[in-house]
N, C-alpha and C positions, 0 to 999 in steps of 0.2 A: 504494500500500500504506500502509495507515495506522500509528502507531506506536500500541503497548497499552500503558495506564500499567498502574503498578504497581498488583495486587491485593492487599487483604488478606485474611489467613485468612478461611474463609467463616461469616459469621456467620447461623444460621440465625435466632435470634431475630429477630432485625431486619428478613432478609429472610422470614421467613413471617410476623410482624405487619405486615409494610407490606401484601404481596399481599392478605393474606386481607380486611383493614381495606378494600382498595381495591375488590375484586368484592363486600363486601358495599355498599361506598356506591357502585359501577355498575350492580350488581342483572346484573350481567353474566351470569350465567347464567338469569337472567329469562328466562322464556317465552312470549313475547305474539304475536296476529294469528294468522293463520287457516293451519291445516295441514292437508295431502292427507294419505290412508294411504302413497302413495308417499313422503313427504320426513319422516317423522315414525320419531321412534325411542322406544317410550316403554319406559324403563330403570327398572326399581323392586327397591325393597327390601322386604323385610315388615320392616312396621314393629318398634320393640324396646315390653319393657316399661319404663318409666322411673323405675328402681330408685332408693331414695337415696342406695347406695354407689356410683353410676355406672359405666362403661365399665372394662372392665381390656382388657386388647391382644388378648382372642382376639375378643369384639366386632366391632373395626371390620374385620374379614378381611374380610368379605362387603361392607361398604360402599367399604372399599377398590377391590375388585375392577370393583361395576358404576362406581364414580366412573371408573376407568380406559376401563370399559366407554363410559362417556359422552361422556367427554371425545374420545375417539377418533370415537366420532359425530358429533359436532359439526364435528371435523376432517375427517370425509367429508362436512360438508352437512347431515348431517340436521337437522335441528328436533328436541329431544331433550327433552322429558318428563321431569325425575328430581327426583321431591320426595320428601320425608321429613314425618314425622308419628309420636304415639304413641299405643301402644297401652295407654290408661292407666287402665282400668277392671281389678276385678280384687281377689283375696282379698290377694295381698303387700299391697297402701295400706290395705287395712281393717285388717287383724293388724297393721299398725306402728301403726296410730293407737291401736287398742286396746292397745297395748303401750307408745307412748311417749305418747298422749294430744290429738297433734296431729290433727286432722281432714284427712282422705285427703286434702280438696280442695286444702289449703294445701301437703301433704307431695309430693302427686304436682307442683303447681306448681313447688315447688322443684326436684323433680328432672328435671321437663322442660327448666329453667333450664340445670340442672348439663349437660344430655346433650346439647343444642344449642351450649353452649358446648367441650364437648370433639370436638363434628364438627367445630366452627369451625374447632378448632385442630388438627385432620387435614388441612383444607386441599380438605374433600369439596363437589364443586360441585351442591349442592343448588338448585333453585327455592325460595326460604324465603319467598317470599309466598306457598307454596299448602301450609306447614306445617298439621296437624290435629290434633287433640286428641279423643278417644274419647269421653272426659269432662267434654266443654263443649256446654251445654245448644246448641248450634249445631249441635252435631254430632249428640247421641244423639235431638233430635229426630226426623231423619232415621234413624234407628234404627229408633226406633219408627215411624213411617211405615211402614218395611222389614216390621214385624211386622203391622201393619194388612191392607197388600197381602197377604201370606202367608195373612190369617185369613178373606178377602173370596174367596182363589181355593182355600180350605180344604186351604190346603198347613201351618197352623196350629191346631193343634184340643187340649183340653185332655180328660185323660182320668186314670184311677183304673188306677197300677200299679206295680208293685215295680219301686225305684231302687235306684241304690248311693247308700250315706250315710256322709258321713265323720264318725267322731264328734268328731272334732277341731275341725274348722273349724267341724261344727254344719247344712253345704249336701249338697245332693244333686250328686253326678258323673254324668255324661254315661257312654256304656261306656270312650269314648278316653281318658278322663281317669284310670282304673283302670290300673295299671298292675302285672303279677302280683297281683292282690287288694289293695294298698293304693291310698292316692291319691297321685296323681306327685307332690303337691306338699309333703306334710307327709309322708308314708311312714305311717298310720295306716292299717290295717287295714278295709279296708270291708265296712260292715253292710248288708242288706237290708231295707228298708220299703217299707211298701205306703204312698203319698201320691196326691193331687189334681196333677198337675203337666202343665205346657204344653209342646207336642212340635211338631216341626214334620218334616213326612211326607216325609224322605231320603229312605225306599224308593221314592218314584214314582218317580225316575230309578234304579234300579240298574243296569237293564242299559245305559241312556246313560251312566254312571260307568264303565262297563266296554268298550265301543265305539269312544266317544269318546278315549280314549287312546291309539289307534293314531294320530289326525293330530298327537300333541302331542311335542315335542321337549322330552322330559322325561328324566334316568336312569333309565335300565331298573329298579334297586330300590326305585325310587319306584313307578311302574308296575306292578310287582310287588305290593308292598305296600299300593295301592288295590284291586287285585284281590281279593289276600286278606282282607284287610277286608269288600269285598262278600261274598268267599262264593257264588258261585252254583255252584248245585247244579241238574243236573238228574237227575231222578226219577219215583217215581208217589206218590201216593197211595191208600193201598191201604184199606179198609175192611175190619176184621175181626169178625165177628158175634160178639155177646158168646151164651153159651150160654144156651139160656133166654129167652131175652129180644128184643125189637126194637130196641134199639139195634146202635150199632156203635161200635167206637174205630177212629181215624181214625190213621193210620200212614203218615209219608214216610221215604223209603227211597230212597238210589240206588243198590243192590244187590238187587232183588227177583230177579235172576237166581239169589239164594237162599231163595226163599221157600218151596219144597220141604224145605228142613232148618229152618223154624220150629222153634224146638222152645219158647218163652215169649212173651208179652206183658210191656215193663214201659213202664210210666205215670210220671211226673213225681210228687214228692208234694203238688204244686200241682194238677192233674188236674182237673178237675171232676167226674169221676166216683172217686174217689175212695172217696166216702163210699157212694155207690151203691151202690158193686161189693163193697165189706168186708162180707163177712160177720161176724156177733155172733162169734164166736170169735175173728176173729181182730183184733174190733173195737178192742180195749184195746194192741195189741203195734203196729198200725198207727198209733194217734192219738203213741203214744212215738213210731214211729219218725220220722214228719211233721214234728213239734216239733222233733225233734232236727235235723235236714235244712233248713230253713228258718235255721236258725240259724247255716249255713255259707253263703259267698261262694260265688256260681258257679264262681270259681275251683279252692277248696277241693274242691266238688264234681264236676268235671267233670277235675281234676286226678291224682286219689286215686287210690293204686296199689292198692288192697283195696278192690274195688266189695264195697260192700253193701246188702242189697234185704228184701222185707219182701212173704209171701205174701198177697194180698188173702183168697183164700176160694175165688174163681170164675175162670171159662174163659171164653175165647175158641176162636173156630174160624178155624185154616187157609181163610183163599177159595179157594184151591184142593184141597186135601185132606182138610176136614171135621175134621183131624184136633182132638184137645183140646187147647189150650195154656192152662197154667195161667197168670194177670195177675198180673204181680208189679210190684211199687214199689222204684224205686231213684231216690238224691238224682243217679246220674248222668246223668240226664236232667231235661233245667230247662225248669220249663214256658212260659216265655217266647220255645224254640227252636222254630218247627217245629210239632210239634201238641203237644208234650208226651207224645209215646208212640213207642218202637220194639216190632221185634219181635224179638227173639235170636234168635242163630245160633250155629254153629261156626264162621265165617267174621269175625267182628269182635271181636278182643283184648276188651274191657271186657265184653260177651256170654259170652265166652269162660270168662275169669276169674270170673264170676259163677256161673256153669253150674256150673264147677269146685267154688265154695265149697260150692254147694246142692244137691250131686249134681241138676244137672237132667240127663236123659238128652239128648244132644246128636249130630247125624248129619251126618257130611259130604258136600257136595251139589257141591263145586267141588276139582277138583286143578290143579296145575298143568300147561301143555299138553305139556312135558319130561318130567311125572313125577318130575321131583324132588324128594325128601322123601317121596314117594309113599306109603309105610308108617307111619311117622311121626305123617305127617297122616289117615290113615287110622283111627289107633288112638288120636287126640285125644290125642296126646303135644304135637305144637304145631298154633298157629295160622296156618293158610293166608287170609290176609286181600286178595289179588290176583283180578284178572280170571284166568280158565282156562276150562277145560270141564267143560260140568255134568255129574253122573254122578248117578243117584235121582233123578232127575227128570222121567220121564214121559216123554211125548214131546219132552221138550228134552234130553232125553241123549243126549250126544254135540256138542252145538251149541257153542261157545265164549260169554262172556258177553255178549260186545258181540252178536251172534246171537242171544240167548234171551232178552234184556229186551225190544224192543219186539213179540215176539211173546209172551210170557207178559203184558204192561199190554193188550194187545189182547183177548187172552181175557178179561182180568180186566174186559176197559170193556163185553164185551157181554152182560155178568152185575149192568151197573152196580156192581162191587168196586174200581174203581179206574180213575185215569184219568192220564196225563202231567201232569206239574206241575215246576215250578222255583221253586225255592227259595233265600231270601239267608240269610247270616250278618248282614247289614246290619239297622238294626235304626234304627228314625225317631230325632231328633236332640233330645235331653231339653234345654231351653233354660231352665227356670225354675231359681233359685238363692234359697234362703233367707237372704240376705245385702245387706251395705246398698248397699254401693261398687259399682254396676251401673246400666242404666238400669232404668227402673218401666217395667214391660207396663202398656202404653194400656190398662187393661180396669176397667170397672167392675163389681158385682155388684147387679143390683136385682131385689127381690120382686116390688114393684110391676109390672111390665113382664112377669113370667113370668104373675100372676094376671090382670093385665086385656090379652087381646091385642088389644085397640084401640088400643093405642101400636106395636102393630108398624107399620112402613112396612111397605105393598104390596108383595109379592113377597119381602121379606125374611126368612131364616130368625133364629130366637130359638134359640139354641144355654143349656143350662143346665148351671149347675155344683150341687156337694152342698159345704158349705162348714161344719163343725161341726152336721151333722145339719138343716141347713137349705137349702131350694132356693134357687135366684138365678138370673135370666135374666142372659147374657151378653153385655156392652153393648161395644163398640167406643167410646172416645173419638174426636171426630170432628176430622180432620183440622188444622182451625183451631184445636182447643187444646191444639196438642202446642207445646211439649213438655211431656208430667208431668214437672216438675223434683224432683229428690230433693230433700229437707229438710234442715234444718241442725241441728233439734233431735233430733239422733238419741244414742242409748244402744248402742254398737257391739257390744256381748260379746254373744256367741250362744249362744243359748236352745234351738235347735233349728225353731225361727217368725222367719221377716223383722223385723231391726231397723226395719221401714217401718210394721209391726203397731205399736209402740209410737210414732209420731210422732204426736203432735197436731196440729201445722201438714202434716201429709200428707193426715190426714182429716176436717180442717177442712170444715165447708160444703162436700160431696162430695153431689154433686145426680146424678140420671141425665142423661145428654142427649138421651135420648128424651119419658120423661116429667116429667124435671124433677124428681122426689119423691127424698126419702131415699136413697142407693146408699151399698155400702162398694167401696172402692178393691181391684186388685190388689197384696199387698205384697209379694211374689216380684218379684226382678229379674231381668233377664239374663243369659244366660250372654254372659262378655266373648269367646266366640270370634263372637258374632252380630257383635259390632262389627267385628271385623276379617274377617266373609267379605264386605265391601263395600266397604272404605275406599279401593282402588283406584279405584272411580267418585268418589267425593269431590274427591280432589285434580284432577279436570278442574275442577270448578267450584267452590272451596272456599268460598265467598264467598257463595255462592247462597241467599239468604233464601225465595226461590218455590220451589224441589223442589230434591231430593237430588243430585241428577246434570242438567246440563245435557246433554240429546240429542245434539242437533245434533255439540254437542261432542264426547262419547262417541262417534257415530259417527265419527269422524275419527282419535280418540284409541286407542279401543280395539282389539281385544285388546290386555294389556299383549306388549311384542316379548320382553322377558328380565325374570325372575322370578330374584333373588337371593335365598338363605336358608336355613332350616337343613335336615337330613333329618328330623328329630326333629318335624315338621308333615304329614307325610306323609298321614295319617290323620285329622287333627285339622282345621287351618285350612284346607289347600289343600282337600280333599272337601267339608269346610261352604263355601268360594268359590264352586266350581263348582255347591254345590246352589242356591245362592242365584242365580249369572248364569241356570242354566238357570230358574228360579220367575222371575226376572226379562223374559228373555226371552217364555217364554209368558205374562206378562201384556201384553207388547206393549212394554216399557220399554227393553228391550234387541235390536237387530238380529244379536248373535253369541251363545255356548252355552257356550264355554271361555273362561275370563277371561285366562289365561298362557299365553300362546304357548310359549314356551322357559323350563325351566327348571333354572339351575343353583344346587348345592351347596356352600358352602365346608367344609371340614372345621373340628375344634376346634384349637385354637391349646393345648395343655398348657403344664404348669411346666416348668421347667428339671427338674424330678425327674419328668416323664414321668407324671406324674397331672393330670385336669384340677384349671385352675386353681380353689383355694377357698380361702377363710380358713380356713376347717378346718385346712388343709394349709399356711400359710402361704406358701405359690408362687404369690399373685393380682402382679400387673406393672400398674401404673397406667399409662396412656398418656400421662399430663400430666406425668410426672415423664419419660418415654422422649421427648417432643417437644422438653421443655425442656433435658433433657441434648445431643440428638442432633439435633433438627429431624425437621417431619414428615413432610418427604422422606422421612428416615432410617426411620423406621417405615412408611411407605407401602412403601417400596421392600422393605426387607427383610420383612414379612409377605409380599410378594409372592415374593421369592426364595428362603423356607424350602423349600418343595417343591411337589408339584401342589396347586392348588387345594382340590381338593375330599377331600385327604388331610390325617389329622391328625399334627401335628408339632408337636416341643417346643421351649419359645421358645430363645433362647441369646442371649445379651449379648453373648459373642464375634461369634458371627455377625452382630449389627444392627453393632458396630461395626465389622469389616470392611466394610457397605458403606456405612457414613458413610467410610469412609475414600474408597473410590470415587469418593463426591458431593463427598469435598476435592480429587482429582484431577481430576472435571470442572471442578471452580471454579477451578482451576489453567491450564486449557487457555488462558482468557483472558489469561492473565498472559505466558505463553512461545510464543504463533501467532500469527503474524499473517496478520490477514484481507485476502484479492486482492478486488480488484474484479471483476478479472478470470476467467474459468473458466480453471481449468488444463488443462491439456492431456496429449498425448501420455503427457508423462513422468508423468503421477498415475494412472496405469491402477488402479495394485495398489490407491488409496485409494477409488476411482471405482469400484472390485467391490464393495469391502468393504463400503462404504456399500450398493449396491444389495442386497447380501446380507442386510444389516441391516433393511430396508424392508420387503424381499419377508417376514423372519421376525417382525420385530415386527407387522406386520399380520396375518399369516396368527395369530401367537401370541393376540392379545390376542380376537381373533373366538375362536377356541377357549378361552378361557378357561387358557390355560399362560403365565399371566405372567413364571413363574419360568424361562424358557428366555428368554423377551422381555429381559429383563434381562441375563441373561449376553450373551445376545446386543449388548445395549449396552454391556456390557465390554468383548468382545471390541473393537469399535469404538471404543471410548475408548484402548485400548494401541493399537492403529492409529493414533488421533490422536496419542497422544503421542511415536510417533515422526516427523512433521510439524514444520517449522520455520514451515511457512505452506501455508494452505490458501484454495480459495475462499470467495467470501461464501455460494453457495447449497448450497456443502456443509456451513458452519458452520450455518444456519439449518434444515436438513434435521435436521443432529443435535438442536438442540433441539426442533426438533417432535415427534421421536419420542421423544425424552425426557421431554415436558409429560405424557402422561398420567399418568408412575408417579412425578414428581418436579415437580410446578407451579411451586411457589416458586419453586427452583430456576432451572428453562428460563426462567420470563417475567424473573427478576433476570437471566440474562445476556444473555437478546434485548436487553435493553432497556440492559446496559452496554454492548452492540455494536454502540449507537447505529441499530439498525434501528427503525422503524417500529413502532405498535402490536402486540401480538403475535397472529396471525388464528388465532382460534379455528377458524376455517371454512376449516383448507387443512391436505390431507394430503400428504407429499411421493408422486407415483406412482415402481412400478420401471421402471429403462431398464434393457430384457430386453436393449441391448447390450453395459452394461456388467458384466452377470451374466454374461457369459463368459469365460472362464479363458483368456490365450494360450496355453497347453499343458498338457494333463493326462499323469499316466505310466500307462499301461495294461499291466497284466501277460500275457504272452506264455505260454500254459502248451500241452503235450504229454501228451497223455490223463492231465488233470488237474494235474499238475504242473508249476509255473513253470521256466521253461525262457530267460527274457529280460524286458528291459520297452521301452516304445517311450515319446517323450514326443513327443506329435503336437496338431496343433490339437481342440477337442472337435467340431466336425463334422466332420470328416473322414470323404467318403464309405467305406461299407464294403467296398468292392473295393479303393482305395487301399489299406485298412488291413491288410486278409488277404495284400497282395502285400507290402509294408514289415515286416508280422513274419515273412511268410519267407522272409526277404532278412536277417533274422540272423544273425548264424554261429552262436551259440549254439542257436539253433533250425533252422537249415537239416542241420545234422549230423544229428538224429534226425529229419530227415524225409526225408533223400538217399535212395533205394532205398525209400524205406518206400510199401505203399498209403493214400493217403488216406483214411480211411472217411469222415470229417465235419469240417465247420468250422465250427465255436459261434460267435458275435461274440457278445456284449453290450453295444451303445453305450455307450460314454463308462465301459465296466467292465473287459472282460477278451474276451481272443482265445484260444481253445482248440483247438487238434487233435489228430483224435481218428485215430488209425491204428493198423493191424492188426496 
């Protein structure tokens, strides 16, 4: 038995600058040599953006979390995968530049600086040789490539259509970026315009967006909220003859089980028949109402509790009952949904209410199959908006409506009026940005090349844009001169036109590269969420000057195994991920379809006053000021033992220092045990459970992501040690290994004061399922329900032994003397029950 000198208080400075100082100059968590799918674990985070007020404490929740997640693998073996990188393209570095004058490149540098230095000092085991930058010509080259391949397999195409426009920032939003009618980022009100802008065709996978989520080990709210996002609808498409006339408006619907109570057409006032259908009368009251409608947010529109609409002139006819339905316009129908026309009914609230304002005469065609409300709805006092059974309806009355739809599209398909169809809320993924801090779309514009098509290559298509009233064939920059690098002479304030528009060294000697003559440049960047639906393939090959992602690699590496991050991506990054693997995979680049195998959530970390944190609010918590006070144990450990993971809770002072207090008590153990050589025996049963109980839960804990039980549970273990005068060596080393993942410093400073060996990252301790047994448990003894005794017996103990030992009680033999048995309950290792008459 050895003698322990004396410890001092635990000095976390000292010991978390030595650790960290030392695995950055052993590269210890370095990743190198060749990995199976089997032994490989690859742990990631989405990446942050790299603000220049840096990290506050709700931040590292999530990094905390897969670093424990990592560390823990490594301990089982695996080969672990876990780098970091930033996501640092993006309107916050262009607004600060424009605002304090420094140039984004310099200001996001710096705060890459700041934010790698505050992981440091978390003590998070990153691979930091395969760190990446968004916004290093190394990287967005590969970017661009990304947009190439997209435009080569026409999953990239540029087109003429109404965006949202922030007027603030001066760029166009994406639909995800909108958020209740402003934009998520400045809270400004968003406007509608019609622009030239580059889209990249989401919808080819919707229904693989929606399929493909059954194999993924995601949260179901997440899952959720993909779904509804797509939006699929299934329906018909119905064709309704305008009167008069050989057209038709073209009408989706997933309720044509009401198409018997038609009683109006309305159109979008985007329409294209619009202008067609208005009659001179009603020419002048239409063109106001258009103007006025166009000038509201989809939101605005599609929101509005007082639908208003605007009579065209002219009818449409019932496909099935000839009947006249006058065309009416209203802003709540947006023509970018669908066809840009329904047909009203009594059966849908907004129809409803419309009908109401306009005395449109309105018939009900569906009740419900209870008859409930039956009068009510009858007499258009309210609206019946549910499936039921139709009633006025021809030979579909009677039928319920899942019944009367594919037999009423059926009649309607062999009159060619309509035919089955499915339909998204998804809507292709708007990537151009009028702004500078982005990468440049590889794309040239040349006249030359549209007018003489002897410069096309053979087989190649010439795609053309319309560019201030002028044509341009659409040139592809060719692979060997990526990257377009942004310029440095740039003029930041937004104009509503790309700061790229006014560089002179941007459009410098800008030549075609087909025919070589005269071209102007694309000056639209990227949307920054392009950058981060890839960056995952990067970090296998960060290094890679010949292509973006090393294969071979990728095949080994990928799917990522666990996906850490926020919920607030649901919609945004993880769906552009997944559009991008799948566009990858069908060009042959990629062998898999889902990039994130498993994906978990952290909650937000709030102030002590229960609001998230903000300088607004003055409740932001610096983590550099919490490490240095406490150590980054202390903060690793208590972020983890606030509550579940992926719930939000409010920080508490008291709280982190109660378990720095804990982390002085483990540092304590050194000072008052001594360490056996020897395994103890017989007499340590009770410490020899406890420990295995701790194994079996901190393992099974940190695989589920409940770190916050993992830890108590390492309390409880540490009061068990400290009532120990001495224990063995392999049960001293067992604690700190399961200690290492939520406290590193820590574990590797006292392995290494207890003179053991290097500390093996590659060893987990296993349970011994013998000493997870209890010598005697008390099982309660009850008589038709009610405890009646208790027995304290071994935990196997066969169940016939056990039935005859409780009654053999006195306390339980008295009500069962003279009684019939009905029944004898057991439940191992719980309770003995009998049940008599």
């Amino acid at each position: 038995m050895k003698d322990r000198p004396d410890q001092e208080r635990f000095n976390h400075q000292q010991v978390d600058k030595k650790w960290q100082a030392r695995w950055l100059q052993t590269k210890r968590y370095q990743i190198t040599g060749p990995v199976s799918a089997a032994d490989k674990a690859y742990i990631l985070d989405m990446f942050p953006y790299p603000s220049g007020e840096g990290l506050h404490v709700g931040h590292p929740l999530g990094y905390i979390g897969s670093d424990i997640l990592a560390r823990y693998m490594r301990a089982r073996g695996k080969k672990v995968l876990h780098p970091m990188g930033y996501d640092a393209f993006g309107l916050p570095a262009e607004n600060y530049a424009i605002k304090s004058g420094l140039h984004p490149a310099v200001s996001t540098n710096q705060a890459i600086e700041r934010f790698r230095q505050q992981m440091q000092k978390i003590g998070l085991s990153y691979d930091w040789d395969r760190e990446v930058n968004s916004s290093d010509p190394d990287y967005y080259r590969w970017t661009q490539w990304l947009f190439l391949k997209l435009y080569e397999m026409d999953l990239a195409y540029r087109a003429k259509a109404p965006v949202n426009w922030c007027p603030k920032d001066q760029t166009v939003l994406a639909n995800e970026q909108v958020k209740d009618g402003k934009c998520e980022r400045c809270d400004s009100l968003v406007l509608q315009k019609e622009l030239e802008q580059w889209f990249f065709r989401m919808t080819s996978y919707a229904d693989e967006y929606l399929t493909g989520l059954a194999d993924l080990d995601w949260p179901e709210p997440i899952k959720l909220m993909q779904r509804n996002w797509v939006g699929r609808s299934e329906g018909a498409l119905v064709s309704f003859p305008m009167e008069g006339g050989s057209k038709t408006i073209e009408v989706f619907t997933t309720r044509i089980d009401t198409i018997f109570g038609a009683a109006f057409v309305v159109l979008a006032p985007e329409h294209p028949l619009v202008g067609e259908l208005t009659t001179s009368m009603q020419a002048a009251a239409v063109t106001t109402y258009v103007e006025n409608a166009t000038k509201k947010t989809p939101l605005e529109r599609t929101s509005a509790v007082d639908q208003t609409g605007i009579f065209t002139g002219s009818y449409a006819l019932n496909p099935l009952t000839k009947e006249r339905l006058p065309i009416w316009i209203s802003d709540f129908v947006i023509g970018g949904y669908g066809t840009g026309a329904v047909f009203g009914d009594a059966h849908d609230e907004r129809d409803f209410a419309m009908a109401k304002r306009y005395d449109i005469p309105l018939k009900v065609t569906v009740l419900p199959s209870d008859n409930r409300q039956k009068e009510p709805i009858l007499a258009l006092e309210v609206c019946f908006t549910d499936d039921g059974v139709l009633i006025d309806s021809g030979a579909y009355t009677g039928l319920t409506s899942a019944e009367a739809r594919p037999k009423i599209i059926e009649e309607l398909q062999k009159s060619g009026l309509a035919q089955p169809k499915v339909q998204y809320k998804l809507r292709d993924w708007l990537v151009s940005r009028q702004r500078y801090w982005g990468a440049p779309i590889p794309i040239v514009y040349c006249q030359n090349c549209l007018e003489n098509s002897k410069f096309q290559i053979p087989n190649s298509k010439i795609d053309w844009a319309e560019i201030n009233g002028e044509k341009f064939a659409i040139i592809p920059i060719p692979e060997d001169q990526l990257p377009v690098r942004l310029p440095m002479d740039i003029d930041f304030r937004p104009t509503g036109e790309s700061p790229l528009a006014r560089s002179t060294e941007f459009h410098h000697a800008v030549t075609c590269p087909k025919c070589h003559k005269q071209a102007r440049r694309e000056v639209d960047t990227m949307d920054t969420f392009v950058d981060s639906s890839w960056y995952f393939l990067r970090y296998i090959s960060p290094h890679d000057q010949r292509q973006a992602f090393d294969r071979e690699e990728v095949k080994n590496w990928l799917p990522v195994d666990w996906y850490v991050g926020g919920a607030e991506h649901a919609v945004l990054h993880l769906l552009y991920s997944r559009f991008m693997t799948k566009a990858l995979a069908d060009g042959g680049y990629l062998t898999f379809r889902e990039p994130f195998t498993r994906l978990r959530n952290q909650g937000l970390i709030l102030g002590e006053d229960n609001r998230k944190m903000s300088k607004r609010w003055g409740n932001v918590v610096n983590p550099d000021e919490v490490v240095s006070l406490y150590g980054a144990d202390a903060l690793r450990c208590f972020e983890m033992f606030m509550g579940p993971f992926q719930d939000s809770k409010p920080w508490s002072t008291n709280g982190l220092i109660g378990v720095r207090r804990w982390l002085e008590r483990v540092w304590r153990l050194t000072k008052r045990l001594a360490i056996s050589d020897q395994r103890l025996g017989e007499d340590n049963k009770r410490l020899q459970n406890l420990l295995n109980k701790t194994i079996q839960k901190v393992t099974s804990d940190i695989e589920n992501f409940q770190f916050n039980t993992a830890i108590s549970q390492l309390m409880i273990l540490t009061n068990g040690l400290e009532k120990e005068t001495s224990i063995d060596k392999a049960t001293w080393q067992t604690f700190f290994q399961l200690l290492a993942p939520f406290a590193p410093h820590l574990a590797h400073e006292l392995w290494e004061k207890s003179s053991f060996s290097d500390f093996p990252d590659e060893s987990w301790p296993e349970v011994d399922r013998a000493a997870l047994k209890d010598e005697t448990i008390i099982i309660p003894v009850q008589v038709n329900g009610r405890v009646r005794g208790q027995l304290k017996v071994e935990p196997e103990m066969p169940k016939e032994t056990l039935i005859q030992i409780a009654k053999e009680l006195p306390t339980v033999g008295a009500y069962l003397k003279d009684k019939e048995l009905k029944q004898t309950i057991v439940v191992p290792g719980r309770i003995v029950n009998f049940v008599i008459l």
